[in-house]
N, C-alpha and C positions, 0 to 999 in steps of 0.2 A: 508430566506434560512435555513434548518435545516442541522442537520450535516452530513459533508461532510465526504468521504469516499476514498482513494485511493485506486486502487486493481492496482496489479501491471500484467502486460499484458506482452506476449510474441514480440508482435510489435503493433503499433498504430493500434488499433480495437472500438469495441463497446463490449457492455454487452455480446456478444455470440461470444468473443474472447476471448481462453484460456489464464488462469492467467498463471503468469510467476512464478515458483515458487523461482526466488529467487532477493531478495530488491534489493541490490546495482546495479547488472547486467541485473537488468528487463529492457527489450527494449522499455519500454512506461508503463506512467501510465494512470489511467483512474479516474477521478473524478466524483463524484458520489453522488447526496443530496440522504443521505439514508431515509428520508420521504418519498419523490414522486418516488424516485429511476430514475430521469432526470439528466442525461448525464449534467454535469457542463462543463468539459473539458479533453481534452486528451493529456500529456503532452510526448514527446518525451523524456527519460534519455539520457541526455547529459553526465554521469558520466561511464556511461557505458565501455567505452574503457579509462576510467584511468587506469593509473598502481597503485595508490594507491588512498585510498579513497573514493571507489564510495558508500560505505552505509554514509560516511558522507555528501557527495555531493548530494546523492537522498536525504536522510535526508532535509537538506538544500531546497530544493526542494519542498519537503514537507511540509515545515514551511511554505515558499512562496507562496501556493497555499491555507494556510489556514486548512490544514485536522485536523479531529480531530480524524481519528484512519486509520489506513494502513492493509491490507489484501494480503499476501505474505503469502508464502511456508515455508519461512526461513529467520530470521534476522541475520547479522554476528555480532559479537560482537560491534565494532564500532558504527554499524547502532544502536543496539538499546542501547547503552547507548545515541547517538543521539538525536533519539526519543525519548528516556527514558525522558532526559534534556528538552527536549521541552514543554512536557506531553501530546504526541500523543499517543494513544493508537494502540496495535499492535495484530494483530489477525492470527494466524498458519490455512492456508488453507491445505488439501493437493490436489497432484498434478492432473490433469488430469480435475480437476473442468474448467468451464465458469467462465467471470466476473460476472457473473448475477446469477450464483448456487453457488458463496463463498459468492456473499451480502446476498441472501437470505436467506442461513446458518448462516451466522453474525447475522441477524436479528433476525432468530427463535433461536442463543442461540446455535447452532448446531456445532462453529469453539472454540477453545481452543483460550483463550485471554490471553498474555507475562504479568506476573505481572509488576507494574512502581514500583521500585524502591525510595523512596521520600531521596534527598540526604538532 
């Protein structure tokens, strides 16, 4: 398996379900070997209706699925010092894209990637 990819989705979709553009409160992620670009898995945000925490909890999430970068609209602070810690890499889609027109922008080099921070 090459690396893995989370975009974050508006509800449980596929590649031709608009991304969510923001981390903690995205209603599902999608997982995604950006190699083959085959669907790994689609996970439901359970963080979603926290009152606090939900970029550390999708974070969290994130770790446990194995991603090695996230594709989102927006990270909030928490989130990506999160990911930061983790060393997932975090890439700014904007909004109105598909799962499948922010990977392939990811791919071609066409999305703005969040610097990591090395603490």
């Amino acid at each position: 398996m090459g690396k893995l990819v989370a975009i974050t989705l508006e509800r449980t979709g596929d590649l031709d379900t608009p991304i969510d553009p923001r981390f903690g409160r995205a209603g599902a992620f999608l997982i995604v070997d950006a190699e083959t670009r085959e669907i790994v898995s689609t996970i439901e945000n359970t963080s979603v209706e926290a009152a606090h925490g939900a970029g550390t909890g999708a974070a969290a999430t994130m770790s446990g699925a194995n991603v090695n970068a996230v594709i989102s609209g927006r990270f909030g602070p928490k989130a990506y010092d999160a990911l930061n810690r983790l060393g997932i890499q975090m890439w700014n889609a904007p909004q109105g894209l598909t799962a499948r027109e922010a990977l392939d922008k990811m791919i071609a080099g066409e999305l703005t990637q969040m610097q990591i921070v090395k603490y």
